[in-house]
Wavefront OBJ file of the C-alpha trace (Angstrom):
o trace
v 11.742 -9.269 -24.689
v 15.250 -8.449 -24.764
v 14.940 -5.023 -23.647
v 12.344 -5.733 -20.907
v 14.634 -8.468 -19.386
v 17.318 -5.626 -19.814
v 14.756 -3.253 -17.787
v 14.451 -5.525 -14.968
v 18.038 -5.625 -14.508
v 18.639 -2.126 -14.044
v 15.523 -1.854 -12.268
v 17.673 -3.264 -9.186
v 18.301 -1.448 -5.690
v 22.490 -2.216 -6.599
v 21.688 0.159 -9.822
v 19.107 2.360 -8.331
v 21.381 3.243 -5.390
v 24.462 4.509 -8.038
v 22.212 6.557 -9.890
v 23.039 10.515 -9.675
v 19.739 12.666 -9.035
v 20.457 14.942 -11.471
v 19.885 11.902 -14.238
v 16.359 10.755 -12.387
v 13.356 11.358 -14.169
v 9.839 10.804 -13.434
v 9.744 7.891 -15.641
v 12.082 5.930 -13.744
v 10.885 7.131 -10.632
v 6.970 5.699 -11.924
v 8.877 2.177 -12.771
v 10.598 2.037 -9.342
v 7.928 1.970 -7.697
v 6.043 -0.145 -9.881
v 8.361 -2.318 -9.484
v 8.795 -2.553 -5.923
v 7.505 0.016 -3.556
v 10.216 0.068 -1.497
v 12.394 1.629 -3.903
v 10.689 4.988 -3.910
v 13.734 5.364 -1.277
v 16.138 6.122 -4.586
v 13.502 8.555 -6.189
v 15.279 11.786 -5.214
v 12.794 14.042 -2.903
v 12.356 16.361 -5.957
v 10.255 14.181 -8.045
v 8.624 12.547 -4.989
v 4.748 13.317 -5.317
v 1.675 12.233 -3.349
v 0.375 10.017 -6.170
v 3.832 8.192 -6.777
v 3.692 8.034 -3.322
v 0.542 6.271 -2.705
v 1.450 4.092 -5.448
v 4.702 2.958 -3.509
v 2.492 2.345 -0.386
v 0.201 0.563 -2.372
v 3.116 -1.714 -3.531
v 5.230 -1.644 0.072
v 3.834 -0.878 3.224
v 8.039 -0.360 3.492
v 7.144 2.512 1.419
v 5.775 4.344 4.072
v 9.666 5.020 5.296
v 10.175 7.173 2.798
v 7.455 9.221 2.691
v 7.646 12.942 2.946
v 5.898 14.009 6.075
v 4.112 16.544 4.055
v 2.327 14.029 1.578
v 0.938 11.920 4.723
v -2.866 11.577 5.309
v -5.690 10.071 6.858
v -6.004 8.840 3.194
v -3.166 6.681 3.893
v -4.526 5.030 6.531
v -6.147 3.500 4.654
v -3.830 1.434 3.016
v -2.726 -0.081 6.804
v -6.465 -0.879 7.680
v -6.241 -4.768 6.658
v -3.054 -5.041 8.216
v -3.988 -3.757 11.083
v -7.187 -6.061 11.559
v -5.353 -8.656 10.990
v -3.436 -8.500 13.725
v -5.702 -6.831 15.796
v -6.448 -8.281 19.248
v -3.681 -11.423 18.480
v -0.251 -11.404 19.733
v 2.459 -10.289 16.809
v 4.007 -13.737 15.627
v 6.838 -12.370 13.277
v 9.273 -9.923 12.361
v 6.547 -8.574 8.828
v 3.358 -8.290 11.827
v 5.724 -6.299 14.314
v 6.535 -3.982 11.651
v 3.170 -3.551 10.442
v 2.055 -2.886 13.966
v 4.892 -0.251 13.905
v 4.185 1.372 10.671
v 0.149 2.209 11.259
v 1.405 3.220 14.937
v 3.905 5.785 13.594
v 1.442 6.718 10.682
v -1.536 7.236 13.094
v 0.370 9.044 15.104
v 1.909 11.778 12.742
v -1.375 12.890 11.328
v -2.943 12.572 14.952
v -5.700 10.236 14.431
l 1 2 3 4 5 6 7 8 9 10 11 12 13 14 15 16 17 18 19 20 21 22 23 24 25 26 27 28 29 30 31 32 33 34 35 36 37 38 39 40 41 42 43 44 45 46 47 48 49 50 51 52 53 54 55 56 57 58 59 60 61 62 63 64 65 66 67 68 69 70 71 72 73 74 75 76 77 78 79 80 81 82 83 84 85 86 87 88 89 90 91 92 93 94 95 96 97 98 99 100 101 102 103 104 105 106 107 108 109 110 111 112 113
Protein backbone atom coordinates (compact mmCIF):
# COMPACT_ATOMS: atom_id res chain seq x y z
CA UNK A 1 0.00 0.00 0.00
CA UNK A 2 2.79 2.06 0.98
CA UNK A 3 4.57 1.94 -2.17
CA UNK A 4 1.47 2.40 -4.39
CA UNK A 5 0.47 5.58 -2.41
CA UNK A 6 4.27 6.41 -2.97
CA UNK A 7 3.58 5.72 -6.89
CA UNK A 8 0.81 8.05 -7.10
CA UNK A 9 2.82 10.75 -5.76
CA UNK A 10 5.45 10.73 -8.18
CA UNK A 11 3.05 9.94 -10.74
CA UNK A 12 2.32 13.88 -10.65
CA UNK A 13 2.71 16.45 -13.68
CA UNK A 14 5.13 18.68 -10.82
CA UNK A 15 7.43 15.31 -10.92
CA UNK A 16 6.80 14.25 -14.41
CA UNK A 17 7.78 17.69 -15.76
CA UNK A 18 11.54 17.50 -13.77
CA UNK A 19 12.21 14.25 -15.07
CA UNK A 20 15.39 14.10 -17.57
CA UNK A 21 14.59 11.96 -20.84
CA UNK A 22 17.49 10.17 -20.68
CA UNK A 23 16.02 8.43 -17.21
CA UNK A 24 12.35 7.73 -19.01
CA UNK A 25 11.53 4.34 -19.67
CA UNK A 26 8.68 2.70 -21.23
CA UNK A 27 7.39 1.65 -17.97
CA UNK A 28 6.82 4.97 -16.72
CA UNK A 29 5.79 6.21 -19.88
CA UNK A 30 2.81 3.02 -19.82
CA UNK A 31 1.86 4.39 -16.08
CA UNK A 32 1.62 8.04 -17.25
CA UNK A 33 -0.69 7.51 -19.31
CA UNK A 34 -2.55 5.14 -17.38
CA UNK A 35 -2.75 7.40 -15.12
CA UNK A 36 -3.92 10.33 -16.85
CA UNK A 37 -3.79 10.67 -20.56
CA UNK A 38 -2.80 13.92 -20.63
CA UNK A 39 0.51 13.26 -19.37
CA UNK A 40 1.77 11.43 -22.41
CA UNK A 41 2.99 15.25 -22.91
CA UNK A 42 6.21 14.25 -20.47
CA UNK A 43 6.82 10.84 -22.34
CA UNK A 44 9.82 12.03 -24.37
CA UNK A 45 9.00 11.61 -28.34
CA UNK A 46 11.42 8.61 -28.35
CA UNK A 47 9.35 6.18 -26.52
CA UNK A 48 6.10 7.70 -27.88
CA UNK A 49 4.32 4.77 -29.88
CA UNK A 50 0.94 4.43 -31.60
CA UNK A 51 -0.39 2.00 -28.98
CA UNK A 52 0.72 4.19 -25.89
CA UNK A 53 -0.71 6.65 -27.86
CA UNK A 54 -4.13 5.42 -28.35
CA UNK A 55 -4.08 4.48 -24.86
CA UNK A 56 -3.53 8.25 -23.82
CA UNK A 57 -6.46 9.22 -26.16
CA UNK A 58 -8.41 6.65 -24.76
CA UNK A 59 -7.75 8.19 -21.26
CA UNK A 60 -7.67 12.18 -22.51
CA UNK A 61 -9.14 13.40 -25.47
CA UNK A 62 -6.24 16.23 -24.19
CA UNK A 63 -4.07 13.53 -25.34
CA UNK A 64 -4.61 14.18 -28.74
CA UNK A 65 -2.15 17.46 -28.25
CA UNK A 66 0.56 15.52 -28.06
CA UNK A 67 0.31 13.23 -30.57
CA UNK A 68 2.92 12.75 -33.21
CA UNK A 69 1.44 13.67 -36.52
CA UNK A 70 2.80 10.50 -37.85
CA UNK A 71 0.83 8.06 -35.44
CA UNK A 72 -2.63 9.90 -36.41
CA UNK A 73 -5.46 7.92 -38.15
CA UNK A 74 -8.82 7.52 -39.23
CA UNK A 75 -8.56 4.91 -36.37
CA UNK A 76 -8.53 7.73 -34.08
CA UNK A 77 -11.47 9.11 -35.06
CA UNK A 78 -12.87 7.01 -33.61
CA UNK A 79 -12.26 7.77 -30.23
CA UNK A 80 -13.98 11.57 -30.93
CA UNK A 81 -17.19 9.94 -32.49
CA UNK A 82 -19.37 10.17 -29.11
CA UNK A 83 -18.12 13.43 -28.47
CA UNK A 84 -18.85 14.64 -31.43
CA UNK A 85 -22.62 13.39 -31.49
CA UNK A 86 -23.06 14.72 -28.58
CA UNK A 87 -22.73 17.93 -29.47
CA UNK A 88 -23.74 17.61 -32.80
CA UNK A 89 -26.45 19.95 -34.13
CA UNK A 90 -26.62 21.86 -30.33
CA UNK A 91 -24.90 25.00 -29.61
CA UNK A 92 -21.39 24.40 -27.51
CA UNK A 93 -22.38 25.28 -23.78
CA UNK A 94 -18.82 25.12 -22.13
CA UNK A 95 -15.27 25.52 -22.24
CA UNK A 96 -14.78 20.88 -22.28
CA UNK A 97 -17.65 20.93 -25.59
CA UNK A 98 -15.69 23.86 -27.40
CA UNK A 99 -12.62 21.96 -27.10
CA UNK A 100 -13.99 18.79 -28.13
CA UNK A 101 -15.49 20.50 -31.12
CA UNK A 102 -11.87 21.74 -31.69
CA UNK A 103 -10.03 18.58 -31.22
CA UNK A 104 -12.19 16.20 -33.87
CA UNK A 105 -12.02 19.48 -36.18
CA UNK A 106 -8.20 19.59 -36.09
CA UNK A 107 -8.05 15.67 -36.09
CA UNK A 108 -10.42 15.37 -39.13
CA UNK A 109 -8.69 17.70 -40.74
CA UNK A 110 -4.99 16.40 -40.58
CA UNK A 111 -5.77 12.99 -41.93
CA UNK A 112 -8.27 14.68 -44.50
CA UNK A 113 -11.43 13.00 -43.77
Amino acid sequence: MQDEQKSEEYLSSYYLSRIPDEYFNCEMANECVKKDGWYLRFVPDSLKTKDLCKAALKNSIYALEFIPKSFLDKEMINFFTPHIESIRGKKVQNRDESCIACLASILIDLIGE
